[in-house]
N, CA, C and O atoms as a Tinker XYZ file with bonds, in Angstrom:
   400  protein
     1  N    -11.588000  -40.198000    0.559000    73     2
     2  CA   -11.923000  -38.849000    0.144000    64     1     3
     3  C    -11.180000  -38.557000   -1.168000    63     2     4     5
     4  O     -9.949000  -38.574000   -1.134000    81     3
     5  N    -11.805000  -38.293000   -2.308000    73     3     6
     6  CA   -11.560000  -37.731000   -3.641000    64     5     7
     7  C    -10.264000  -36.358000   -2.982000    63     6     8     9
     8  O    -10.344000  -35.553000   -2.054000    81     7
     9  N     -8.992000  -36.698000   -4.173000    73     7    10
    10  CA    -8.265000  -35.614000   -4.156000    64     9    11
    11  C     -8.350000  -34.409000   -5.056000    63    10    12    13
    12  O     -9.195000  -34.525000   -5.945000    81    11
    13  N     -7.699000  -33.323000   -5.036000    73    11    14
    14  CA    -8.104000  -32.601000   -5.618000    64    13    15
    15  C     -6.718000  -31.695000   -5.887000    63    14    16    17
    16  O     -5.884000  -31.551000   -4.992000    81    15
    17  N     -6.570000  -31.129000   -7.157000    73    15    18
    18  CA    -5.307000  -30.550000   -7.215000    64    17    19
    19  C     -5.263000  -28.904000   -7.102000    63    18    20    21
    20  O     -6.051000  -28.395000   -7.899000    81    19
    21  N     -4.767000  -28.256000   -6.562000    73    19    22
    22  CA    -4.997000  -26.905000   -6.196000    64    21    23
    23  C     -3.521000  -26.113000   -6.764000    63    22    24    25
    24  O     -2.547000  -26.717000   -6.315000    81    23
    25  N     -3.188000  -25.110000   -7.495000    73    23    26
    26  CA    -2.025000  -24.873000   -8.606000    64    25    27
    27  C     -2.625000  -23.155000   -7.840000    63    26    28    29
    28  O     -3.685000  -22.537000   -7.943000    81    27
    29  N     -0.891000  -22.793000   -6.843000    73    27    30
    30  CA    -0.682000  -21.578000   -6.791000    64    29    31
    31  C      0.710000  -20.426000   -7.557000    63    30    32    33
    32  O      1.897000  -20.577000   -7.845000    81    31
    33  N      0.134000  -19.780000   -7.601000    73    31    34
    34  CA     1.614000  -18.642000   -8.390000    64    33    35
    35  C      1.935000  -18.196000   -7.074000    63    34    36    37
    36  O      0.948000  -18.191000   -6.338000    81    35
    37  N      2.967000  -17.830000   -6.556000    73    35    38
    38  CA     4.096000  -17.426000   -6.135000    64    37    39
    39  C      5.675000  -16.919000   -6.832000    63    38    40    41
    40  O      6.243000  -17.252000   -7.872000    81    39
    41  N      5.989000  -16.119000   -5.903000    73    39    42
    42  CA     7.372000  -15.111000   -6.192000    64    41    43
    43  C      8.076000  -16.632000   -5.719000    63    42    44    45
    44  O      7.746000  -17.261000   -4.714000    81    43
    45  N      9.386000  -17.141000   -6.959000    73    43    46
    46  CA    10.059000  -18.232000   -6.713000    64    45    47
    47  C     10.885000  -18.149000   -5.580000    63    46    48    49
    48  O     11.279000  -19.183000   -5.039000    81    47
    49  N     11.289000  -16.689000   -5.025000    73    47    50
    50  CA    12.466000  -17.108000   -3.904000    64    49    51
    51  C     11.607000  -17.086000   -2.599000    63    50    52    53
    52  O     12.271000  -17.577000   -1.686000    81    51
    53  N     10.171000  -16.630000   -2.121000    73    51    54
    54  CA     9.379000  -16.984000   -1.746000    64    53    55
    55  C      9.233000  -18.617000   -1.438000    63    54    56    57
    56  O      9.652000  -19.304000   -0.506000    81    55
    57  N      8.572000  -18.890000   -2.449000    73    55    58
    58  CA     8.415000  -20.464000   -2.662000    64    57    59
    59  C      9.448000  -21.468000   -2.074000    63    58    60    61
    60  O      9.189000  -22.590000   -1.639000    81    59
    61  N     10.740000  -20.827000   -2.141000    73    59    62
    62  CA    11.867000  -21.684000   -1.672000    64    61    63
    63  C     11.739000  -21.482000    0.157000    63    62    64    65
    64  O     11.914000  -22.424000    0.930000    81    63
    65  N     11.475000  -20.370000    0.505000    73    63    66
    66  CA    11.571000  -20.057000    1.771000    64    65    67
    67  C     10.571000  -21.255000    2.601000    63    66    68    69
    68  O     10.703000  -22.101000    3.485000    81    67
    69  N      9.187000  -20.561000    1.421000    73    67    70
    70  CA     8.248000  -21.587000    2.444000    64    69    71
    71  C      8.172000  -22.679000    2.566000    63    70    72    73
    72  O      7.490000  -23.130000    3.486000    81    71
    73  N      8.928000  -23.623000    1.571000    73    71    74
    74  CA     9.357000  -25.140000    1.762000    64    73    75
    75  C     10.300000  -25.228000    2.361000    63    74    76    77
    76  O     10.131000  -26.278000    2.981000    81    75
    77  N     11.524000  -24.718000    2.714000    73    75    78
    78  CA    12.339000  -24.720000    4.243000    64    77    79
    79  C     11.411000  -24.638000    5.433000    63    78    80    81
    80  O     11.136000  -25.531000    6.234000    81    79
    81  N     10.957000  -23.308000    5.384000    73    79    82
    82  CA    10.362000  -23.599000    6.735000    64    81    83
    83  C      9.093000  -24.480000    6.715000    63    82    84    85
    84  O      8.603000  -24.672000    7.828000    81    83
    85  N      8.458000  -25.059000    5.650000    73    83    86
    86  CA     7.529000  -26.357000    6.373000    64    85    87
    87  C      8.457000  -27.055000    6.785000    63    86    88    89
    88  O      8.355000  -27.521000    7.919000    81    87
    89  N      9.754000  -27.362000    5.911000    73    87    90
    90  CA    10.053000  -29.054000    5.979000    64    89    91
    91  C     10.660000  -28.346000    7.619000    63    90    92    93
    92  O     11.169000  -29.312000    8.188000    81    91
    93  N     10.762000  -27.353000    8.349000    73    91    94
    94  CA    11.157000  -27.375000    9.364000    64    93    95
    95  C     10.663000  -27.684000   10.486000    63    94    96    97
    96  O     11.088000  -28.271000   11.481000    81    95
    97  N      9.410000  -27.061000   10.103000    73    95    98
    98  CA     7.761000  -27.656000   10.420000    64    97    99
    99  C      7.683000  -29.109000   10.339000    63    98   100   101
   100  O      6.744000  -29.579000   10.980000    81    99
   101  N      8.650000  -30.207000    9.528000    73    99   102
   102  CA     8.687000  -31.430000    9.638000    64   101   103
   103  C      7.060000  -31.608000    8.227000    63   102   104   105
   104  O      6.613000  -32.750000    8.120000    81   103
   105  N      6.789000  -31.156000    7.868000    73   103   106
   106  CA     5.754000  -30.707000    7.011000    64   105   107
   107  C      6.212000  -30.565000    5.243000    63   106   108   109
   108  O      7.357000  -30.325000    4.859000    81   107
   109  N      5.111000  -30.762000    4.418000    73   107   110
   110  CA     5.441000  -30.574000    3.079000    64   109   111
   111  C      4.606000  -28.934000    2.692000    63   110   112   113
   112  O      3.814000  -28.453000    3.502000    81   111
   113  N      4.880000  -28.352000    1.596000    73   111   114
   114  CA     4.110000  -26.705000    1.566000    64   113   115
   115  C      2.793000  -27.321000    1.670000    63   114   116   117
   116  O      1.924000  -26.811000    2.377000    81   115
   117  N      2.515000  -28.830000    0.729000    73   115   118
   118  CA     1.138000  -29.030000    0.246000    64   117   119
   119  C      0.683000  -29.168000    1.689000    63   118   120   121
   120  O     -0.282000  -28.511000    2.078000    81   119
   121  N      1.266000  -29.908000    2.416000    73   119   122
   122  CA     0.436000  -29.846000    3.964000    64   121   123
   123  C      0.249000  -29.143000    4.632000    63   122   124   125
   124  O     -0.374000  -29.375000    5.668000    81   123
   125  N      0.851000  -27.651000    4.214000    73   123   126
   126  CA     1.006000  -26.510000    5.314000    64   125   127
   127  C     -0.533000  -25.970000    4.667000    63   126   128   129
   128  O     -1.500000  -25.632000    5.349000    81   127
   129  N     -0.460000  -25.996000    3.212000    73   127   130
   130  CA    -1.374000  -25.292000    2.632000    64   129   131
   131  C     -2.941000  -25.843000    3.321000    63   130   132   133
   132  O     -3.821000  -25.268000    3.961000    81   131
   133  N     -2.772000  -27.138000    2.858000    73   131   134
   134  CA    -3.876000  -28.214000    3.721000    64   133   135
   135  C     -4.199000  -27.791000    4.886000    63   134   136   137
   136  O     -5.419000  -27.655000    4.967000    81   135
   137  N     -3.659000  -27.528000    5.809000    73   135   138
   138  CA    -3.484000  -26.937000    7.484000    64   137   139
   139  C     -4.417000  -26.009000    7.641000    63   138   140   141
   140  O     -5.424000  -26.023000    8.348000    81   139
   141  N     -3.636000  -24.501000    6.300000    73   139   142
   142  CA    -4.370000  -23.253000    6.171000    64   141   143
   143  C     -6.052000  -23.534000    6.101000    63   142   144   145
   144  O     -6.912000  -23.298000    6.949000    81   143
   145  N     -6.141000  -24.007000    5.030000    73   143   146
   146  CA    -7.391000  -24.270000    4.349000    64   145   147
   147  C     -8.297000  -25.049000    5.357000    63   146   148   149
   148  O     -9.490000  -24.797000    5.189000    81   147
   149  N     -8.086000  -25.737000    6.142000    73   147   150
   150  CA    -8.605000  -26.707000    7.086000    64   149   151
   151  C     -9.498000  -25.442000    8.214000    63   150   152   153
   152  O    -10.660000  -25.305000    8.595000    81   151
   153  N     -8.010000  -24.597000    8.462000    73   151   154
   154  CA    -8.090000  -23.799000    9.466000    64   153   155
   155  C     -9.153000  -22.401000    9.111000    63   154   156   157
   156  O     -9.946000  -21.963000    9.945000    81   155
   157  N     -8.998000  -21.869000    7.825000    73   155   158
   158  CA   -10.295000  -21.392000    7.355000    64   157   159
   159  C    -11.632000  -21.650000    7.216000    63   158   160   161
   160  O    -12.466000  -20.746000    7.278000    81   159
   161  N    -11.994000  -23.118000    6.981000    73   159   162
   162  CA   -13.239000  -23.948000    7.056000    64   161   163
   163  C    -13.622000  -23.938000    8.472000    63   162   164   165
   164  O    -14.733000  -23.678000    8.935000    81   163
   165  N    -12.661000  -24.222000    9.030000    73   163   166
   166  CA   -13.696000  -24.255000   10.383000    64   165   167
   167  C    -13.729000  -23.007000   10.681000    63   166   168   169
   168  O    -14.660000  -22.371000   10.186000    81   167
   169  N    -12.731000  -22.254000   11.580000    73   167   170
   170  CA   -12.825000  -21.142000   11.667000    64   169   171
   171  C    -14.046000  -19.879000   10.923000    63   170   172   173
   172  O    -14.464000  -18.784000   11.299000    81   171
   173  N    -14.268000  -20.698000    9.792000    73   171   174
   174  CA   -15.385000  -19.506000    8.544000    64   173   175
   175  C    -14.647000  -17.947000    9.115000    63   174   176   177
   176  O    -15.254000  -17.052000    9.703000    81   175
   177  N    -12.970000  -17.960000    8.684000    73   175   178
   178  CA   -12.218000  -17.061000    8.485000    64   177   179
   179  C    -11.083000  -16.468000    8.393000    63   178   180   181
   180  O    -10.649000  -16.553000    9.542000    81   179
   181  N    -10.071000  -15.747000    7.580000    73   179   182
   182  CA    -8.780000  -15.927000    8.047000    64   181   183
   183  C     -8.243000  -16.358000    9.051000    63   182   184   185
   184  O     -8.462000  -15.550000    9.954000    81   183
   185  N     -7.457000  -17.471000    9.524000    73   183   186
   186  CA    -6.667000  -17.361000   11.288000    64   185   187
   187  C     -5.672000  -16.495000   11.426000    63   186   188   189
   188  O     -4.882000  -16.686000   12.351000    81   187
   189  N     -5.504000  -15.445000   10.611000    73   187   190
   190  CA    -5.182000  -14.395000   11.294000    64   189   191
   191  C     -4.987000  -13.254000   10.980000    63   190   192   193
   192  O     -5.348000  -13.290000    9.804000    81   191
   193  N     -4.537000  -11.794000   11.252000    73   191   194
   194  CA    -5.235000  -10.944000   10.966000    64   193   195
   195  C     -4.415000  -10.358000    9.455000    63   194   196   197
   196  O     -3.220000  -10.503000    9.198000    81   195
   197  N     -5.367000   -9.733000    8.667000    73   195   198
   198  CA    -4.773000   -8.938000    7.358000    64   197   199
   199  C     -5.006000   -7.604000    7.702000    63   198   200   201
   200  O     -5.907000   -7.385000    8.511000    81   199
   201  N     -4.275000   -6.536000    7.178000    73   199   202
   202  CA    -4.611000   -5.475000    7.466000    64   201   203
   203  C     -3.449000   -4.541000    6.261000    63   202   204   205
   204  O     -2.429000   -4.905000    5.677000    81   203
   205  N     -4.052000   -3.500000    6.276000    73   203   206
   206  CA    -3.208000   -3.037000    5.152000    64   205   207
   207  C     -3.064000   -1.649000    5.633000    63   206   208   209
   208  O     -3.947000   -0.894000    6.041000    81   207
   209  N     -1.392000   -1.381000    5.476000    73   207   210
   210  CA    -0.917000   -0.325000    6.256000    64   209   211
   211  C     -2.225000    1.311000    5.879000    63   210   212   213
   212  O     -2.878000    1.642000    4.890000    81   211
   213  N     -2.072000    1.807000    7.059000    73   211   214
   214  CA    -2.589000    3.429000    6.153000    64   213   215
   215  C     -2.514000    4.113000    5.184000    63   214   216   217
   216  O     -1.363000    4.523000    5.329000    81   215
   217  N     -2.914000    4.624000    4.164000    73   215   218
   218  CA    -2.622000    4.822000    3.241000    64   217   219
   219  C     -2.220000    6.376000    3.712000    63   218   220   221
   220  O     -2.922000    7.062000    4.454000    81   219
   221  N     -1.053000    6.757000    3.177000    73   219   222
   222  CA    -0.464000    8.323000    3.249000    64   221   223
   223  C     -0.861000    9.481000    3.416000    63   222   224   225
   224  O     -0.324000   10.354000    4.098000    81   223
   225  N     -2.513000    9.593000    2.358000    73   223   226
   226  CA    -2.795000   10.248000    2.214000    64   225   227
   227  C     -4.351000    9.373000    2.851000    63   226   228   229
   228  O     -4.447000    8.147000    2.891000    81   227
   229  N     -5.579000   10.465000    3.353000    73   227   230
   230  CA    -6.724000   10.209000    3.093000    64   229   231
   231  C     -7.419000   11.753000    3.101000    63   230   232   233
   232  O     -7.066000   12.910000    3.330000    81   231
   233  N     -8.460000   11.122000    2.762000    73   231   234
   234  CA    -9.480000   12.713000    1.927000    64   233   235
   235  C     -9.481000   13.469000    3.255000    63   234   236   237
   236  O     -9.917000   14.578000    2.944000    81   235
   237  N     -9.230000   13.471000    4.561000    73   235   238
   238  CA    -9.687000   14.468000    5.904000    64   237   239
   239  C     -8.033000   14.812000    5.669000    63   238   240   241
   240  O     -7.931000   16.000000    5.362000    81   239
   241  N     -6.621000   14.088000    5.723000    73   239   242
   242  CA    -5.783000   14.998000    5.663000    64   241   243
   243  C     -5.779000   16.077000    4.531000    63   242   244   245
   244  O     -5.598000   17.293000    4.604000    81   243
   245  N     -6.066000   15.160000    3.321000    73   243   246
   246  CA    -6.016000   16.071000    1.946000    64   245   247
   247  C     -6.358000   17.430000    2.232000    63   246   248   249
   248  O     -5.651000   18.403000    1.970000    81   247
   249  N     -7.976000   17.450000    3.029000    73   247   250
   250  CA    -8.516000   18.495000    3.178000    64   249   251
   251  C     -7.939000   19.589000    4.217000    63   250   252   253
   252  O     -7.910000   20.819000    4.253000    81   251
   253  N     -7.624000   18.845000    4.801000    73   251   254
   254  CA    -6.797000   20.002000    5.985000    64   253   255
   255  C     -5.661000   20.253000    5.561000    63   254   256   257
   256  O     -5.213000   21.144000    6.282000    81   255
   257  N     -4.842000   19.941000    4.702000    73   255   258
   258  CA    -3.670000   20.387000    4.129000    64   257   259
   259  C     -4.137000   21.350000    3.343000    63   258   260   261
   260  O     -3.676000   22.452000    3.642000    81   259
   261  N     -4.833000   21.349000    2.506000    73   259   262
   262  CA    -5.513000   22.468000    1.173000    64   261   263
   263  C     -6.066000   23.437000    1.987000    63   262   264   265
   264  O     -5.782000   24.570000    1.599000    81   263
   265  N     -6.946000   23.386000    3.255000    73   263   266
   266  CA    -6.914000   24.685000    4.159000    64   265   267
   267  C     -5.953000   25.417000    4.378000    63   266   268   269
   268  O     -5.826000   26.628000    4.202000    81   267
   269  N     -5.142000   24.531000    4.840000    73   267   270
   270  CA    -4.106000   25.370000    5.562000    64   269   271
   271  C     -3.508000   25.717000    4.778000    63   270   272   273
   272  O     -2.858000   26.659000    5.232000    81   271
   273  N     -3.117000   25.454000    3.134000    73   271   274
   274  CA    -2.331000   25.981000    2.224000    64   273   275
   275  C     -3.248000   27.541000    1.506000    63   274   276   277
   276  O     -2.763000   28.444000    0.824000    81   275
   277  N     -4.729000   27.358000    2.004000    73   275   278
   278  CA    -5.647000   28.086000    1.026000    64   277   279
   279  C     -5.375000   29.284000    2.350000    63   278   280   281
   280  O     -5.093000   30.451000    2.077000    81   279
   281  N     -5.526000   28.729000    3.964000    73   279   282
   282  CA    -5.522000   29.941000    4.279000    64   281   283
   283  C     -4.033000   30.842000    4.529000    63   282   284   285
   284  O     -3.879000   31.961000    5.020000    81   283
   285  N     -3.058000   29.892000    3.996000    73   283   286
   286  CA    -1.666000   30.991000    3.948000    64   285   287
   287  C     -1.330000   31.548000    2.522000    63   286   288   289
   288  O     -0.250000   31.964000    2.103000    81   287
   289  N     -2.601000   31.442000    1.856000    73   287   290
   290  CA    -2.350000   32.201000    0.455000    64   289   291
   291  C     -3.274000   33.510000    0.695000    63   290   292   293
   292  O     -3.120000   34.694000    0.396000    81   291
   293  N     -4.216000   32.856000    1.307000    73   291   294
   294  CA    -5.141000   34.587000    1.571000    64   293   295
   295  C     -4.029000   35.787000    2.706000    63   294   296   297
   296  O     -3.719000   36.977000    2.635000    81   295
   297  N     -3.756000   34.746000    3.590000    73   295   298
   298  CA    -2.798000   35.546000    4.326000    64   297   299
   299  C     -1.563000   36.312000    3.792000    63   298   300   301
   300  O     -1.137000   37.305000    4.381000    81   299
   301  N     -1.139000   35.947000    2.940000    73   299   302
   302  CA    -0.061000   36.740000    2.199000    64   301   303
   303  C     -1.089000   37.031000    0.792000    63   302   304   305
   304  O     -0.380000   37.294000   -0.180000    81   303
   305  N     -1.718000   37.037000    0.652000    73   303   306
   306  CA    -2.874000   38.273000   -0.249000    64   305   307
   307  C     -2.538000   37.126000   -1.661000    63   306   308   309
   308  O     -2.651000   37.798000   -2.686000    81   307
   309  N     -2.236000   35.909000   -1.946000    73   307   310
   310  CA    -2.560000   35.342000   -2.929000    64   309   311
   311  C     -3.452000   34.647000   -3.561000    63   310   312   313
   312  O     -3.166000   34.132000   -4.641000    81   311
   313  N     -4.957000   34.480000   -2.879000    73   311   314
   314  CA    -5.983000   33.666000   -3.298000    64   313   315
   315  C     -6.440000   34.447000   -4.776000    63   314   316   317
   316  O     -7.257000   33.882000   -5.503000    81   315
   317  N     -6.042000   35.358000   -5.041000    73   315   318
   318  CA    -6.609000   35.662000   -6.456000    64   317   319
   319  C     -5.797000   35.422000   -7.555000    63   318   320   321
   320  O     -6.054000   35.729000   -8.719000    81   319
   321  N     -4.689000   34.795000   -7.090000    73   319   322
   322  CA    -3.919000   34.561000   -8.446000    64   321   323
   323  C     -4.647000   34.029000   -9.498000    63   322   324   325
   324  O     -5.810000   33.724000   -9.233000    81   323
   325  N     -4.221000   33.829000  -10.707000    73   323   326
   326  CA    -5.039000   33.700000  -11.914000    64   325   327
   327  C     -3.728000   31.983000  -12.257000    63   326   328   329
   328  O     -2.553000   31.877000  -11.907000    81   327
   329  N     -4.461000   31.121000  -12.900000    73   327   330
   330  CA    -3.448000   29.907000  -13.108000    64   329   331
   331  C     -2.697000   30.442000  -14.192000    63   330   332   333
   332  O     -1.989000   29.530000  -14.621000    81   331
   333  N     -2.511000   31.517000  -14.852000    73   331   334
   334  CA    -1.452000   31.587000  -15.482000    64   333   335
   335  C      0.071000   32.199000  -14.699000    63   334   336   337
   336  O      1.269000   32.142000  -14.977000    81   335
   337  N     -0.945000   32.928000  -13.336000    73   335   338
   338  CA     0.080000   33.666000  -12.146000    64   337   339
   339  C      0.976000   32.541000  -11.505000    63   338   340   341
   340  O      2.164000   32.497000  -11.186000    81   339
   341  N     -0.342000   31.419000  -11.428000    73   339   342
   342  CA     0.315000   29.872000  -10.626000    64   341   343
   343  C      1.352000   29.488000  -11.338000    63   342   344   345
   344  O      2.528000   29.537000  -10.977000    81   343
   345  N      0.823000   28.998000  -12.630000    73   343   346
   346  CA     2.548000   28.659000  -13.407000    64   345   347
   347  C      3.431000   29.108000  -13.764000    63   346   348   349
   348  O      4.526000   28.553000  -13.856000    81   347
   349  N      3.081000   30.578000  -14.145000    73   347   350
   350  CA     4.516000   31.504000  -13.592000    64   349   351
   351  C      5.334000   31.585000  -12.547000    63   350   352   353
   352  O      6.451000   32.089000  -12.669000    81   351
   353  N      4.863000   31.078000  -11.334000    73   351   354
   354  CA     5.141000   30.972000  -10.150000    64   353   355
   355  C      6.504000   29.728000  -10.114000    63   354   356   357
   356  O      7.688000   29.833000   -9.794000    81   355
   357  N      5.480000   28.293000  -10.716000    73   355   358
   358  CA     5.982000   27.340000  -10.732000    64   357   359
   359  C      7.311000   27.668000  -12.019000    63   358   360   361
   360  O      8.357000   27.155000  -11.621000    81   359
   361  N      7.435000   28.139000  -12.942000    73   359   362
   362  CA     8.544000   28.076000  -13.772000    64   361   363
   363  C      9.375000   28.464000  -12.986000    63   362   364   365
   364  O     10.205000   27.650000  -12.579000    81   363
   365  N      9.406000   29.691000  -12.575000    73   363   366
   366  CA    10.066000   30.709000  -11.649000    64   365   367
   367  C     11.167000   29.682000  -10.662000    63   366   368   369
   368  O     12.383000   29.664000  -10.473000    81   367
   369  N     10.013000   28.892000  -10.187000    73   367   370
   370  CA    10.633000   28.051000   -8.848000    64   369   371
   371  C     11.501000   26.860000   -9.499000    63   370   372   373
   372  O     12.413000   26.389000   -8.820000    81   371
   373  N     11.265000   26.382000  -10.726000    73   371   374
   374  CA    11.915000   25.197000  -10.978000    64   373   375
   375  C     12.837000   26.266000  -11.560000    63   374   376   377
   376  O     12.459000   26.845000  -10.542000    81   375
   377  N     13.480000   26.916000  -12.037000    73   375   378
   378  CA    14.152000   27.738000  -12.805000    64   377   379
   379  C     15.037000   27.923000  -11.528000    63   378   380   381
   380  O     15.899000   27.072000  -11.313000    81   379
   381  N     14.912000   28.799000  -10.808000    73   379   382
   382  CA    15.825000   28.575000   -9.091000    64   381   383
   383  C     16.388000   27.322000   -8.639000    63   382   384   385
   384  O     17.467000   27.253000   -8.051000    81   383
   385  N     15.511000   26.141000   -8.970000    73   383   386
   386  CA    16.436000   25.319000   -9.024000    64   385   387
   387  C     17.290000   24.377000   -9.566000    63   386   388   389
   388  O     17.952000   23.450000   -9.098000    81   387
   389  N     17.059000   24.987000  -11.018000    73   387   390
   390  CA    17.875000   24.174000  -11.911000    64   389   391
   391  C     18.907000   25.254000  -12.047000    63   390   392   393
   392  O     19.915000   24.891000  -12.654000    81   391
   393  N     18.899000   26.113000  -11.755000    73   391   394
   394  CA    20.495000   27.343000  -11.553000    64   393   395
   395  C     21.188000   27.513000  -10.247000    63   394   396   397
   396  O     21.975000   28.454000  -10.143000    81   395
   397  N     21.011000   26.792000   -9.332000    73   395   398
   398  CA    21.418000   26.221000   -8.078000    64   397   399
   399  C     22.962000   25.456000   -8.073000    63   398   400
   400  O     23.392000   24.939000   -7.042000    81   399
């Protein structure tokens, strides 16, 4: 079988880790990598799972936060402020706390 050369980037102190633990594995990285790749072909898929944490924010909290902020501005009678009222607001507040 024709070889073939395969050239990955990696974080170097990374790189050091994962050649300890092949050679612990009794293994070289290139064979671990070999392993992976083997194990994707047949499989036809990661062997195992990726997932990527929640993100902080999503558009249904966004929205229920901006309610609940829109309806405690009507409640204390502020939905008509004008954005020059808003950033008066905001100077005001950073000003309180830079004299703190």
């Amino acid at each position: 079988m024709a070889q073939a050369t395969f050239s990955v980037r990696m974080d170097e102190n990374l790189k050091k880790q994962f050649d300890v633990l092949c050679s612990d594995f009794g293994m070289t990285a290139s064979t671990a990598i070999n392993v992976f790749a083997r194990a994707v072909v047949r499989e036809r898929k990661i062997p195992f799972e990726i997932v990527s944490p929640e993100p902080e924010f999503n558009r249904v909290k966004v929205m229920q936060a901006f309610m609940t902020l829109r309806d405690s501005a009507k409640d204390k009678g502020l939905q008509d402020m004008t954005l020059d009222d808003i950033n008066e607001e905001i100077r005001l507040a950073r000003y309180r706390e830079d004299n703190k």
